[in-house]
N, CA, C and O atoms as CSV, one atom per row, in Angstrom:
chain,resi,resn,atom,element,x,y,z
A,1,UNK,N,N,-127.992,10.773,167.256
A,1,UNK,CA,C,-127.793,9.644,166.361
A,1,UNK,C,C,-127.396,10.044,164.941
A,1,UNK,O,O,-126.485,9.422,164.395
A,2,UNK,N,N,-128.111,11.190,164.212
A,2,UNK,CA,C,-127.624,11.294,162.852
A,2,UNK,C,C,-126.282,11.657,162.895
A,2,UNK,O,O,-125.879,11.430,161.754
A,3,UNK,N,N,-125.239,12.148,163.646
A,3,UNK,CA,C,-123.930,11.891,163.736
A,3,UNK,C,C,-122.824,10.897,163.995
A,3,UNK,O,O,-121.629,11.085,163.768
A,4,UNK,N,N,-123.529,9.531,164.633
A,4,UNK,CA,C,-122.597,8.867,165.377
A,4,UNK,C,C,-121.892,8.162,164.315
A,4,UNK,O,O,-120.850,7.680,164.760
A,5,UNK,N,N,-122.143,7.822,162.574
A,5,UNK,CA,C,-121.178,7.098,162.265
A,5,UNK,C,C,-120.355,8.071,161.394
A,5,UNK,O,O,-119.250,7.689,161.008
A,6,UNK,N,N,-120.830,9.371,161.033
A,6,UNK,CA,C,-119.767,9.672,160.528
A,6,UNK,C,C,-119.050,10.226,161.776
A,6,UNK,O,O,-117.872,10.233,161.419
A,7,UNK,N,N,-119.097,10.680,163.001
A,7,UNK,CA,C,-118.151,10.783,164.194
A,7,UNK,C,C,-117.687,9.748,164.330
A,7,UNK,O,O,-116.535,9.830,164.756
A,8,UNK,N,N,-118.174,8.340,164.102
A,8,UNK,CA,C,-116.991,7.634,164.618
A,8,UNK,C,C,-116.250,7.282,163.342
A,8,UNK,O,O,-115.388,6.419,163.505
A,9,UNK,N,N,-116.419,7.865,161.807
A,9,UNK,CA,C,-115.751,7.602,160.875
A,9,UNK,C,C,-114.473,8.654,160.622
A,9,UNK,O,O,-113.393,8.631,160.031
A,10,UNK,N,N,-115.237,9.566,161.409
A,10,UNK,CA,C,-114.099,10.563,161.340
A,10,UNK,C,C,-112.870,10.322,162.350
A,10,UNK,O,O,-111.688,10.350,162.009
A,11,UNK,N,N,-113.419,10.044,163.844
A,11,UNK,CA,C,-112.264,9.315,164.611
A,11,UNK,C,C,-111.486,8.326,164.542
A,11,UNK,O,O,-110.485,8.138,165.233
A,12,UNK,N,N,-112.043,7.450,163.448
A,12,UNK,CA,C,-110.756,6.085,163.131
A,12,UNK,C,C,-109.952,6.659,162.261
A,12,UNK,O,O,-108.765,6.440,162.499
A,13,UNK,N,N,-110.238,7.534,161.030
A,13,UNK,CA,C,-109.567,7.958,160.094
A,13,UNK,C,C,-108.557,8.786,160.514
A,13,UNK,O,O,-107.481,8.715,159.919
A,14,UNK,N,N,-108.719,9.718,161.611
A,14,UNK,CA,C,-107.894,10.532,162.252
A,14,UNK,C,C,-106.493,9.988,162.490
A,14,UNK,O,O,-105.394,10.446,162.181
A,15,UNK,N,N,-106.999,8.423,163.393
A,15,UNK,CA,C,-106.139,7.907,164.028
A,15,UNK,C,C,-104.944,7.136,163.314
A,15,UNK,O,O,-103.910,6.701,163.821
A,16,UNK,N,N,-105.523,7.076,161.557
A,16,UNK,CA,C,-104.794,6.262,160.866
A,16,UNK,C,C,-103.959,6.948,159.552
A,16,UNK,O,O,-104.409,8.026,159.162
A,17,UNK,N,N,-102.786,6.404,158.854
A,17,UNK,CA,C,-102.047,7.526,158.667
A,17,UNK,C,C,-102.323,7.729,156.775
A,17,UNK,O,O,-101.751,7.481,155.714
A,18,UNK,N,N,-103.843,8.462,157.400
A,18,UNK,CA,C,-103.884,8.713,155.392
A,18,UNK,C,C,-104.634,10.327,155.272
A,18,UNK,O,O,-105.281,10.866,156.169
A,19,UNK,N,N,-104.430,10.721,154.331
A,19,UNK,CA,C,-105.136,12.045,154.113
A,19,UNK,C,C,-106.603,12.217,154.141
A,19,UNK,O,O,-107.182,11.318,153.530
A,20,UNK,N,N,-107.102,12.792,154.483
A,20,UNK,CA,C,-108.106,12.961,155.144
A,20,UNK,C,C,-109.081,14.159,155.268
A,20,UNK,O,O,-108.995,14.807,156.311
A,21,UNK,N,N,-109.939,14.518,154.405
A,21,UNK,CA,C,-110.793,15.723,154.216
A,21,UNK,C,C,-112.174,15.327,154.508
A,21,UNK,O,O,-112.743,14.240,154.408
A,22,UNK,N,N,-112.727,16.958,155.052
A,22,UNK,CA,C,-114.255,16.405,155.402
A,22,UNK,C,C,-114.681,17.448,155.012
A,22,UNK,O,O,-114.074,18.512,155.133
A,23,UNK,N,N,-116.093,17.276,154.338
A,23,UNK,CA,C,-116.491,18.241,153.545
A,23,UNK,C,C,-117.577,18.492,153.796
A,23,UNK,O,O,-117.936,17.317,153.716
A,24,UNK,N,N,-118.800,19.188,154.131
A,24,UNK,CA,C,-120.014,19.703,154.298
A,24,UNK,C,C,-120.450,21.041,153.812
A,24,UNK,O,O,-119.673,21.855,153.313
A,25,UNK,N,N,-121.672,21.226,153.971
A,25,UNK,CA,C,-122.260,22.302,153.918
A,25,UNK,C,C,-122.112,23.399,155.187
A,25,UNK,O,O,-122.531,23.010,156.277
A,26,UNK,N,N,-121.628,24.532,155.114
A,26,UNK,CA,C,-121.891,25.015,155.957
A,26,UNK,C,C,-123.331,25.034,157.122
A,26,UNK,O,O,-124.538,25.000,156.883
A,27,UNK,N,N,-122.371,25.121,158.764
A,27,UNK,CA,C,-123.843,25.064,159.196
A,27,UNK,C,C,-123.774,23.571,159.667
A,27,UNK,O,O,-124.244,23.273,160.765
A,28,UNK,N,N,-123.087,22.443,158.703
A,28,UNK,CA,C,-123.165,21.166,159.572
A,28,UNK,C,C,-122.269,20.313,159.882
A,28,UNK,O,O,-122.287,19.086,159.786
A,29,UNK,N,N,-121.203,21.263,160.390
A,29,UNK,CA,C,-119.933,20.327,160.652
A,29,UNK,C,C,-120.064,19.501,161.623
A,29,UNK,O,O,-121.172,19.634,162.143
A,30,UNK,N,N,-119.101,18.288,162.360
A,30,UNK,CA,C,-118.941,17.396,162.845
A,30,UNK,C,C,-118.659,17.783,163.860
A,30,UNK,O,O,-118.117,18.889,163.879
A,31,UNK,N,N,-118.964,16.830,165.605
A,31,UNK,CA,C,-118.015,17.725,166.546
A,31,UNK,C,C,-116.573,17.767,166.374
A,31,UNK,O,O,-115.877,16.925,165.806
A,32,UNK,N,N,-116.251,18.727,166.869
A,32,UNK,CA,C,-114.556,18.954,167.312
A,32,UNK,C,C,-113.788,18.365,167.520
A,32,UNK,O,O,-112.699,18.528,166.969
A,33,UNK,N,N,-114.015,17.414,168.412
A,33,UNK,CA,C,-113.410,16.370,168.937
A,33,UNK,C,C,-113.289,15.610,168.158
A,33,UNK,O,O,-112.077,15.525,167.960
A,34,UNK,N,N,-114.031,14.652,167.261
A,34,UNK,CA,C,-114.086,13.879,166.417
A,34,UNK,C,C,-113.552,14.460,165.113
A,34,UNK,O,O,-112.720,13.686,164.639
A,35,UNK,N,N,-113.787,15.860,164.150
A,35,UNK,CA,C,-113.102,15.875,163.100
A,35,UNK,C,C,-111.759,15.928,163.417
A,35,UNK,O,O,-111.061,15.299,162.621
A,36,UNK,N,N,-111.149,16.489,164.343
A,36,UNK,CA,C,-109.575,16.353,165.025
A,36,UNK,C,C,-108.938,17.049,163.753
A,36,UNK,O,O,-109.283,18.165,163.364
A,37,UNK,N,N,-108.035,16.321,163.192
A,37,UNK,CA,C,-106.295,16.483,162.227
A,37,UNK,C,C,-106.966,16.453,160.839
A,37,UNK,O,O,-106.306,16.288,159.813
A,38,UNK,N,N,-108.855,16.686,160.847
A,38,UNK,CA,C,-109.085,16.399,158.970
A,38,UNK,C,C,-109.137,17.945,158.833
A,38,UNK,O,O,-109.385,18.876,159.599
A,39,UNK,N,N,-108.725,17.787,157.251
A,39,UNK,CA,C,-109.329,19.138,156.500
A,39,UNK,C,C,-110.378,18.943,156.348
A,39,UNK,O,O,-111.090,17.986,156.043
A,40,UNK,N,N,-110.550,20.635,156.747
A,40,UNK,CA,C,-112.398,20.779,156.675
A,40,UNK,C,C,-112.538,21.616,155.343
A,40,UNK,O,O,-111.659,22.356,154.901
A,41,UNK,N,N,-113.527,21.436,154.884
A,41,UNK,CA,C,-114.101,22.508,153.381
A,41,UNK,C,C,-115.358,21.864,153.129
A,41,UNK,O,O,-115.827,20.736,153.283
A,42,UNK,N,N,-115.843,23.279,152.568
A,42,UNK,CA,C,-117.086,23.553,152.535
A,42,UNK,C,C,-117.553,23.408,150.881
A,42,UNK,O,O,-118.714,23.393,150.473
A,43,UNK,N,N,-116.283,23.304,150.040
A,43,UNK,CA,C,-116.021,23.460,148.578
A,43,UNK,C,C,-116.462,21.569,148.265
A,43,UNK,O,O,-115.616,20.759,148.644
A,44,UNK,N,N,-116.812,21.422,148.085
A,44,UNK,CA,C,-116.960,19.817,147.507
A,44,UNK,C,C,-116.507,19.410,146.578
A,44,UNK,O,O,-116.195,18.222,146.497
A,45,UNK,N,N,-116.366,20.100,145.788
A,45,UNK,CA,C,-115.785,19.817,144.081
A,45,UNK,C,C,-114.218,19.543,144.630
A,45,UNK,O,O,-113.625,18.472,144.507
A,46,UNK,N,N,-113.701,20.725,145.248
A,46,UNK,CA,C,-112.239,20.942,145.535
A,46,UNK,C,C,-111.985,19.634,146.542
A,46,UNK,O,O,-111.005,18.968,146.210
A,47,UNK,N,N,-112.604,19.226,147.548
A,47,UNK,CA,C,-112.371,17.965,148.534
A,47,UNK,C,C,-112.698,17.001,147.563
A,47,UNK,O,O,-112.178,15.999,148.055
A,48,UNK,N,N,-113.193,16.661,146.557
A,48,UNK,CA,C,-113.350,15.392,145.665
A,48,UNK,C,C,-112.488,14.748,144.698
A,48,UNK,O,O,-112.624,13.734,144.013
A,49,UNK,N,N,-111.457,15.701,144.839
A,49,UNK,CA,C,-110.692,15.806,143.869
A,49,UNK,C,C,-109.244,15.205,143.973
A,49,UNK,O,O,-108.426,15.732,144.726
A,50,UNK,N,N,-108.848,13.828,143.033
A,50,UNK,CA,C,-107.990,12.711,143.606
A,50,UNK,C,C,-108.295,11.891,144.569
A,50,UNK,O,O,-107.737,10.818,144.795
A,51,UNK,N,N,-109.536,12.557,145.397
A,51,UNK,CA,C,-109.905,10.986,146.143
A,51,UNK,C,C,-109.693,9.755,145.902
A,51,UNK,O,O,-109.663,9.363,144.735
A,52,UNK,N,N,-109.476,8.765,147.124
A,52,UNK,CA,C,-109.519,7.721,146.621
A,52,UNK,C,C,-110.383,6.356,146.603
A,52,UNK,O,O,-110.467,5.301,145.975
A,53,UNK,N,N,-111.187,7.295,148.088
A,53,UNK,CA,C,-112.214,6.794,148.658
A,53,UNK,C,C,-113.582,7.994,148.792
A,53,UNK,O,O,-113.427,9.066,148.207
A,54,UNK,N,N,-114.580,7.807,149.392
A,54,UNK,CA,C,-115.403,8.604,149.525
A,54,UNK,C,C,-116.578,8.003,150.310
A,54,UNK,O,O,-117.439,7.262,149.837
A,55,UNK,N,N,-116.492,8.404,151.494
A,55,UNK,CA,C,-117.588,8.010,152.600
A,55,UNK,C,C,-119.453,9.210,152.560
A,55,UNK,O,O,-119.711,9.898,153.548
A,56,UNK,N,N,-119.902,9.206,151.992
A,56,UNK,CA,C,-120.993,9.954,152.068
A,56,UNK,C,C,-122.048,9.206,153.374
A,56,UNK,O,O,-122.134,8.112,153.932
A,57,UNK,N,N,-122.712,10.490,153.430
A,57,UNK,CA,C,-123.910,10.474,154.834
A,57,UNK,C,C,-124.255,11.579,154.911
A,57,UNK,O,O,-123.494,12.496,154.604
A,58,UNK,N,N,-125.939,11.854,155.498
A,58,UNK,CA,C,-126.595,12.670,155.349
A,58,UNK,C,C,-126.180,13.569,156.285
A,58,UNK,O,O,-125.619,13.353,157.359
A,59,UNK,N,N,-126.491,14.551,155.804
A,59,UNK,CA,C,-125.845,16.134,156.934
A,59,UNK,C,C,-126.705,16.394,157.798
A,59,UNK,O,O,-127.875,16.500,157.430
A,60,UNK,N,N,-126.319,16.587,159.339
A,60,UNK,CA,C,-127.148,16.950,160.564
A,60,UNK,C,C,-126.179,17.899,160.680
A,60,UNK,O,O,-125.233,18.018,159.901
A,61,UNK,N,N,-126.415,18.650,161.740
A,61,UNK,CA,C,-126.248,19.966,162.710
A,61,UNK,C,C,-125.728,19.386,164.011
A,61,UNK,O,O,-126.574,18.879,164.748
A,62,UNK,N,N,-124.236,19.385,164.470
A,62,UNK,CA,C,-123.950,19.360,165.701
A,62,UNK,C,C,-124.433,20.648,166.618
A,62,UNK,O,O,-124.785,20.574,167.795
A,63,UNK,N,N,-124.370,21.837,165.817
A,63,UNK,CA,C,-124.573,23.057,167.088
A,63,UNK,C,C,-125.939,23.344,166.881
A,63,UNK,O,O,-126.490,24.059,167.718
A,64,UNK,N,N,-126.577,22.928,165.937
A,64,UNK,CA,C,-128.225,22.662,165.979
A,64,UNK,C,C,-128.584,21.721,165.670
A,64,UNK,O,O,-129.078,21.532,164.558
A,65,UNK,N,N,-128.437,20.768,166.625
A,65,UNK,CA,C,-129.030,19.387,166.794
A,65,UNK,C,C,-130.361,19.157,166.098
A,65,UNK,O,O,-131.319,19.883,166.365
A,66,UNK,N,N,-130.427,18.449,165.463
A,66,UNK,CA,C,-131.673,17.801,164.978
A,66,UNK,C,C,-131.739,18.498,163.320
A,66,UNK,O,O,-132.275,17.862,162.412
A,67,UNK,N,N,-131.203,19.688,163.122
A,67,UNK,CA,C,-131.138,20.134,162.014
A,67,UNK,C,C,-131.025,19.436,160.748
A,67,UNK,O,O,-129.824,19.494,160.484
A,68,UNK,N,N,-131.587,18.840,159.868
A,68,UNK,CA,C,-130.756,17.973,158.985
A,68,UNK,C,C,-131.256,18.059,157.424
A,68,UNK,O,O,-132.418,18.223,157.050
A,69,UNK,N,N,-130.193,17.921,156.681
A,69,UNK,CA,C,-129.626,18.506,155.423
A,69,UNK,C,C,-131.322,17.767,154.751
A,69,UNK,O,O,-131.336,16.646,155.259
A,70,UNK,N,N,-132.497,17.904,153.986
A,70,UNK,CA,C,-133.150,17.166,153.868
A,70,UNK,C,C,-133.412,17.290,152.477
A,70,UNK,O,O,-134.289,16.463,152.228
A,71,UNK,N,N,-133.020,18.054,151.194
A,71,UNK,CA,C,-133.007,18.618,150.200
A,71,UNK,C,C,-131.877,18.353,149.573
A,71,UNK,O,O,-132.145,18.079,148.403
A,72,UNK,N,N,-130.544,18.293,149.817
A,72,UNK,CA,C,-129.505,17.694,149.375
A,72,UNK,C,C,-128.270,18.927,149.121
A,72,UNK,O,O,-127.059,19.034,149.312
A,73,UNK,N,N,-129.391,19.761,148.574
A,73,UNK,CA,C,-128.752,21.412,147.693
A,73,UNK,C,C,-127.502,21.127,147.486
A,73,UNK,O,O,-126.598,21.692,148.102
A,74,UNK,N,N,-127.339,20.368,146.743
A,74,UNK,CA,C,-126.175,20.056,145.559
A,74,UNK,C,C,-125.230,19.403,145.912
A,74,UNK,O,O,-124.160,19.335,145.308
A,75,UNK,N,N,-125.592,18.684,147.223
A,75,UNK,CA,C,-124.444,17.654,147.684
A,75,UNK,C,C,-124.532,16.447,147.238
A,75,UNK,O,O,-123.714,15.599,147.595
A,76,UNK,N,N,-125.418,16.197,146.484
A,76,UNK,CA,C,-125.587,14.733,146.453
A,76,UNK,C,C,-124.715,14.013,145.422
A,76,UNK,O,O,-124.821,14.647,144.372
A,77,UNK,N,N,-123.827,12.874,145.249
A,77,UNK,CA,C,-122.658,12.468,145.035
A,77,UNK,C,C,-123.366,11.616,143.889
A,77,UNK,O,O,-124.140,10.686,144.117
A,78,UNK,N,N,-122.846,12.241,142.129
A,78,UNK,CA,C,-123.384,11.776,141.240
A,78,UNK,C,C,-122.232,11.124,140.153
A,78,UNK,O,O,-121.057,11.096,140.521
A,79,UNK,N,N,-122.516,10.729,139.131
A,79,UNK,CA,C,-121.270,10.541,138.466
A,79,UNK,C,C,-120.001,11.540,137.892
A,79,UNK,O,O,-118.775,11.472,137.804
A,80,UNK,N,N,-121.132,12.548,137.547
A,80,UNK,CA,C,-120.482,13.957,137.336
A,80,UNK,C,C,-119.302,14.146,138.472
A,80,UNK,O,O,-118.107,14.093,138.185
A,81,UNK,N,N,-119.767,14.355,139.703
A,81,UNK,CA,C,-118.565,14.771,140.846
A,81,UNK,C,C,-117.911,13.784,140.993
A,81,UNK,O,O,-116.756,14.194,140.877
A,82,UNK,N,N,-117.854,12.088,141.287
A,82,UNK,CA,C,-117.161,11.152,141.097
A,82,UNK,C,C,-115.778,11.355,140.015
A,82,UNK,O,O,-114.650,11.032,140.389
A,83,UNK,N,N,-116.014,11.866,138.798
A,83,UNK,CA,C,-115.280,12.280,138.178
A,83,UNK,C,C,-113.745,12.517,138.426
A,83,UNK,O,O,-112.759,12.013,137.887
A,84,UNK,N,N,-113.927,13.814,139.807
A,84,UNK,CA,C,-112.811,14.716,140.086
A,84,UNK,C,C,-112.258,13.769,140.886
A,84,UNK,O,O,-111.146,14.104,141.293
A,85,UNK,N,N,-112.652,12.658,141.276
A,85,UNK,CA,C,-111.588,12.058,141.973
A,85,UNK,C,C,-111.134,10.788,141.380
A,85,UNK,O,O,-111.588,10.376,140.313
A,86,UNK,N,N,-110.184,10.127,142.111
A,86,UNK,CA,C,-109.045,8.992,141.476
A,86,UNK,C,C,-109.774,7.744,141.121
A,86,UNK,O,O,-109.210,6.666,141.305
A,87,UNK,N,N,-111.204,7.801,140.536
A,87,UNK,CA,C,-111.654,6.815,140.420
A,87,UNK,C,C,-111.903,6.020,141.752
A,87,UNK,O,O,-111.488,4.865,141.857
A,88,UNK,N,N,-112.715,6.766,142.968
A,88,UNK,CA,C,-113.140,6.025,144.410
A,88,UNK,C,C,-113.906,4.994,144.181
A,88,UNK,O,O,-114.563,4.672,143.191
A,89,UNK,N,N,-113.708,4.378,145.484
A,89,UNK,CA,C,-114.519,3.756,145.664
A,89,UNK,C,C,-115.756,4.322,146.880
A,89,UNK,O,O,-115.323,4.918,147.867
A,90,UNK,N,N,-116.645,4.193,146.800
A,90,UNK,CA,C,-117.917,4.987,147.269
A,90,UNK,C,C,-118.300,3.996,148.617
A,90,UNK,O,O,-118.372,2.772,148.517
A,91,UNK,N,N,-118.529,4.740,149.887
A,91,UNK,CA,C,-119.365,3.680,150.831
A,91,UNK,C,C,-120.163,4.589,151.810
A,91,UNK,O,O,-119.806,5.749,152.017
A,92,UNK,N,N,-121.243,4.041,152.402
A,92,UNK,CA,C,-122.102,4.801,152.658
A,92,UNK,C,C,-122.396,3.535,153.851
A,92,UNK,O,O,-121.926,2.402,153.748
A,93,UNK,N,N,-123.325,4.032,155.047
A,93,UNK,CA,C,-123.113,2.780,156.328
A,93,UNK,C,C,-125.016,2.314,156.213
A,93,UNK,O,O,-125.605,1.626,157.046
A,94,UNK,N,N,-125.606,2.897,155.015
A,94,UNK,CA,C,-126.674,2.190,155.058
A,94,UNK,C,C,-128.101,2.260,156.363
A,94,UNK,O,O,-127.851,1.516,157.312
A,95,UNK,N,N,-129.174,2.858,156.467
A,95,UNK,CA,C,-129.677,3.141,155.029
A,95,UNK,C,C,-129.525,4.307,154.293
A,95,UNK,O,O,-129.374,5.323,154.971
A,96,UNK,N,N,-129.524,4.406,153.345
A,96,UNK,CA,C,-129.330,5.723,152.056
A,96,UNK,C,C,-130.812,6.223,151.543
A,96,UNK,O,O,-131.730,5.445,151.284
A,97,UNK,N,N,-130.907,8.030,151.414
A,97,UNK,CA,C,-131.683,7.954,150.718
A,97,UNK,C,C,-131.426,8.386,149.464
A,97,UNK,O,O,-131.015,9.535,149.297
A,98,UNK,N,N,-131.674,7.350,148.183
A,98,UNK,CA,C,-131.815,7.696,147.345
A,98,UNK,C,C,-132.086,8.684,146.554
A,98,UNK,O,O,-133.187,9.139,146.865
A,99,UNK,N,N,-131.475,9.414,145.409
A,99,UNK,CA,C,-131.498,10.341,144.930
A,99,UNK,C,C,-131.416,11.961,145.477
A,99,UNK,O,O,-131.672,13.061,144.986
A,100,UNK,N,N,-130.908,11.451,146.786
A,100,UNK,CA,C,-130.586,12.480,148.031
A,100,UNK,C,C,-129.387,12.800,148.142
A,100,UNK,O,O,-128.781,13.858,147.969
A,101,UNK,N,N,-128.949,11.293,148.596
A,101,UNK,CA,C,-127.258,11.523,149.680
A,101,UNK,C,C,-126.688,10.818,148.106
A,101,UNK,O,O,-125.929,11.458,147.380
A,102,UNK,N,N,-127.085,9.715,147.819
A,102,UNK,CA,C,-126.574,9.260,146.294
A,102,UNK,C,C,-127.149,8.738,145.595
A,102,UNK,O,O,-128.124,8.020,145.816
A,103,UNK,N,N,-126.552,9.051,144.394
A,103,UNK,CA,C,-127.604,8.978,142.813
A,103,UNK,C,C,-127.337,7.375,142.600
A,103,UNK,O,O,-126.292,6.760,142.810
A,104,UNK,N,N,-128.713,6.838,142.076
A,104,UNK,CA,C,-128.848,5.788,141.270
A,104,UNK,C,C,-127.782,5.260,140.943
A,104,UNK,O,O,-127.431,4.216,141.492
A,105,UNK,N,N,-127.155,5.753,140.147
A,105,UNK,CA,C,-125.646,5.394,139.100
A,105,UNK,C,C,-125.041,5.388,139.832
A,105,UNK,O,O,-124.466,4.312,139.665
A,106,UNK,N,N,-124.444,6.028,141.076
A,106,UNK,CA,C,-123.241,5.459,141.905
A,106,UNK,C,C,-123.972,3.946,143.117
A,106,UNK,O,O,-123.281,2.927,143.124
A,107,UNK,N,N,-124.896,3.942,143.750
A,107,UNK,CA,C,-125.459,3.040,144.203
A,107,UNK,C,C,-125.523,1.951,143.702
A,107,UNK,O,O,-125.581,0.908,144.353
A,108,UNK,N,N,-125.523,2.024,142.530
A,108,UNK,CA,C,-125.498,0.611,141.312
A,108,UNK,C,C,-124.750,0.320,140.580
A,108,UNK,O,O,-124.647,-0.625,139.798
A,109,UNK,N,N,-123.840,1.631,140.945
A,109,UNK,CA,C,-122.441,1.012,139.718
A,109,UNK,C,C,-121.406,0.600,140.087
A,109,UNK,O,O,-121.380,0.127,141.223
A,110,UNK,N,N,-120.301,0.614,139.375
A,110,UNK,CA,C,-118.793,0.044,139.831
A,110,UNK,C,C,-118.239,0.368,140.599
A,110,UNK,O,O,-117.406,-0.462,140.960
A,111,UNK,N,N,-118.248,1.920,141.523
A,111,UNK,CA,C,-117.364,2.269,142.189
A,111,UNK,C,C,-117.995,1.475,143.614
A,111,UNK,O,O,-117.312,0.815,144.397
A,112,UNK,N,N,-119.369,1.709,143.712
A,112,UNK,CA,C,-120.002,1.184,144.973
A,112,UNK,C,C,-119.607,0.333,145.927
A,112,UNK,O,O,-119.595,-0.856,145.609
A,113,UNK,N,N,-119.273,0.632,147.038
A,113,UNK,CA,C,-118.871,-0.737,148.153
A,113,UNK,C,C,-119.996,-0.654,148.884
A,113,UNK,O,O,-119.792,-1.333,149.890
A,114,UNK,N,N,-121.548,0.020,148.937
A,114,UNK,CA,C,-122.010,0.135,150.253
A,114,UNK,C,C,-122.445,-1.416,150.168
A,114,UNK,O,O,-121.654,-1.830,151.016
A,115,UNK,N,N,-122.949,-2.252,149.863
A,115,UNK,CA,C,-123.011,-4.244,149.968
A,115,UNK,C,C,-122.353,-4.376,150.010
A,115,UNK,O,O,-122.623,-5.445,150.557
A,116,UNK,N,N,-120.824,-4.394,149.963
A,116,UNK,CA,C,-119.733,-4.835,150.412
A,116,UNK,C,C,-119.309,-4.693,152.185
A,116,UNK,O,O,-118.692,-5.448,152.937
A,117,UNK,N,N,-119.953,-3.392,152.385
A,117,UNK,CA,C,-119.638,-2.687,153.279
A,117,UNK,C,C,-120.517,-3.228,154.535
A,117,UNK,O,O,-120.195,-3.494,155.693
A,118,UNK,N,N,-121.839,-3.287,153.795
A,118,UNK,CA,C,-123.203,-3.779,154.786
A,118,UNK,C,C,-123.206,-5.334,155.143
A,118,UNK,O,O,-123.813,-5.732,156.137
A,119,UNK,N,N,-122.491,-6.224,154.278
A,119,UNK,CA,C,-122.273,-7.600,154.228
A,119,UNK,C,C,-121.387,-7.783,155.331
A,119,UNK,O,O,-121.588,-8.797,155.998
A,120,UNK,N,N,-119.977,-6.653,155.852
A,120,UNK,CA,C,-119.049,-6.671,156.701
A,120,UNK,C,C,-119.995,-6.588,157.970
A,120,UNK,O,O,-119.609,-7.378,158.832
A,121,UNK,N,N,-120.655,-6.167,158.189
A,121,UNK,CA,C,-121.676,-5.973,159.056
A,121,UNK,C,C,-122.000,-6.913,160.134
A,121,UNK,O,O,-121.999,-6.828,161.362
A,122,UNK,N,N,-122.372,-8.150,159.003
A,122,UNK,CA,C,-122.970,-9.473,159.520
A,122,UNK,C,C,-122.019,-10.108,160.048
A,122,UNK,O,O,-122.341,-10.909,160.926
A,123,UNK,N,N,-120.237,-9.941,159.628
A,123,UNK,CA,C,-119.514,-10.943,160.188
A,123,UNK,C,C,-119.153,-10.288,161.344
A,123,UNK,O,O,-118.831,-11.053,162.252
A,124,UNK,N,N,-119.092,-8.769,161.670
A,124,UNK,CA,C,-118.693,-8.427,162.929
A,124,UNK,C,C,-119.821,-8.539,163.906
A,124,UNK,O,O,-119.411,-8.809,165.035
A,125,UNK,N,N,-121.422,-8.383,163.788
A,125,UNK,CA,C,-122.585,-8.888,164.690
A,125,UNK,C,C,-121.995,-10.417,165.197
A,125,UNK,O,O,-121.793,-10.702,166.377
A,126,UNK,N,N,-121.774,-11.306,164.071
A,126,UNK,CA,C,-121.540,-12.777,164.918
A,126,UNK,C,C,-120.053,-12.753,165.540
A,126,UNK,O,O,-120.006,-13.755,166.252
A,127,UNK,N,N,-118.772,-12.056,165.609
A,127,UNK,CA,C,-118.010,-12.165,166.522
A,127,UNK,C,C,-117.988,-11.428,167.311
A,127,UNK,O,O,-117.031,-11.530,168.079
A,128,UNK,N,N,-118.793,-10.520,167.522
A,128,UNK,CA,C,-119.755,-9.745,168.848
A,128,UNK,C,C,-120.883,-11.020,169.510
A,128,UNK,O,O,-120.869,-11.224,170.724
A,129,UNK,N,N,-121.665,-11.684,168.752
A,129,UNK,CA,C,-122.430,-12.453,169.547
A,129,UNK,C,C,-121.781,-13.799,170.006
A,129,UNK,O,O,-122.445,-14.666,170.574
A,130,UNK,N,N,-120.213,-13.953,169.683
A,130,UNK,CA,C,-119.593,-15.510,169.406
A,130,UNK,C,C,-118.717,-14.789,171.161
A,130,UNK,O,O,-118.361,-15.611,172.005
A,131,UNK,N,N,-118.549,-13.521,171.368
A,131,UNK,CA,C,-117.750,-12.778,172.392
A,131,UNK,C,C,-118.848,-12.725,173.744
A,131,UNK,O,O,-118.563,-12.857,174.934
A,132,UNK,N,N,-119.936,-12.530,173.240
A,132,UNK,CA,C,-121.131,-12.709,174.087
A,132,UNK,C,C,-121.299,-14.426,174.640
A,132,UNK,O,O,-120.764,-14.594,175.736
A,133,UNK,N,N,-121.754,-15.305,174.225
A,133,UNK,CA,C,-121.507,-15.923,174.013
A,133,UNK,C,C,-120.858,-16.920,175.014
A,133,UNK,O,O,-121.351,-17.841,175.667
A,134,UNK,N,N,-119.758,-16.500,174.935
A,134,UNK,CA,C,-118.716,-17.270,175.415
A,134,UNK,C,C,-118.221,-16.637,177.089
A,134,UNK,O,O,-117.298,-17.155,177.718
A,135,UNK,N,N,-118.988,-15.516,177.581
A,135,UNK,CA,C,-119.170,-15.236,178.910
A,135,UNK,C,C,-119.466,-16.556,179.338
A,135,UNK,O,O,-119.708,-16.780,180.524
C-alpha cells in the first residue's frame, strides 16, 4: 500500500506527454514497471528545479518492502526548495504528515492544491457510486 499512489501517479504521467522526473532517496525507488520513461535522481534540489508541478509522498522501499522513509532526512518540501522551481503548484493524495513529507508553509500556502485535490475525490466516489448504482 505505501506505494500504490505514487505507482499509479507515476503510470498516468508516463502515459501523458509532459516531462517527468522522480526523485527519491536512495534505497526507495518505485517499481520498474511503473517509473517506466521518468527521470530518476536522487539529487532533489536538481529535480526541483523549473518544476511546474510537484507531487510529494512519503518514501517506502519497493525491494524492501515495508521499509519507510520515517525521519524525512532532508526531503521534506519547504519553501526554501519550492524556490528552485517555476513557482509549482504542490499536491499530495492525503493523509500528510506534517512537518515530515511537508512543511506548514507549503500546506497552507499559495502554491497548495492538496484541498483542491482531496475535494476531486468526492466527485469521482459519487460517479463511481452513480456507475454502481445504475447496475
Amino acid at each position: 500500500m505505501p506505494q500504490a499512489v505514487a505507482n499509479s501517479f507515476a503510470e498516468w504521467m508516463n502515459k501523458a506527454e509532459v516531462d517527468f522526473t522522480i526523485t527519491h532517496p536512495e534505497g526507495y525507488a518505485l517499481a520498474p514497471q511503473f517509473a517506466g520513461k521518468a527521470k530518476i535522481s536522487h539529487n532533489q534540489h536538481q529535480a526541483l528545479e523549473n518544476a511546474d508541478f510537484v507531487y510529494v509522498k512519503n518514501w517506502s522501499s519497493y525491494n524492501d518492502y515495508g521499509k519507510i522513509l520515517s525521519h524525512g532526512e532532508g526531503w521534506m518540501l519547504d519553501n526554501q526548495k519550492l524556490k528552485l522551481t517555476n513557482n509549482a503548484g504542490v499536491m499530495h493524495c492525503l493523509p500528510v504528515r506534517r512537518g515530515l513529507e511537508l512543511a506548514d508553509e507549503i500546506l497552507d500556502g499559495p502554491n497548495s492544491l492538496v484541498l483542491n485535490q482531496a475535494d476531486n475525490r468526492t466527485w469521482a466516489a459519487q460517479a463511481v457510486l452513480k456507475n454502481i448504482l445504475s447496475l
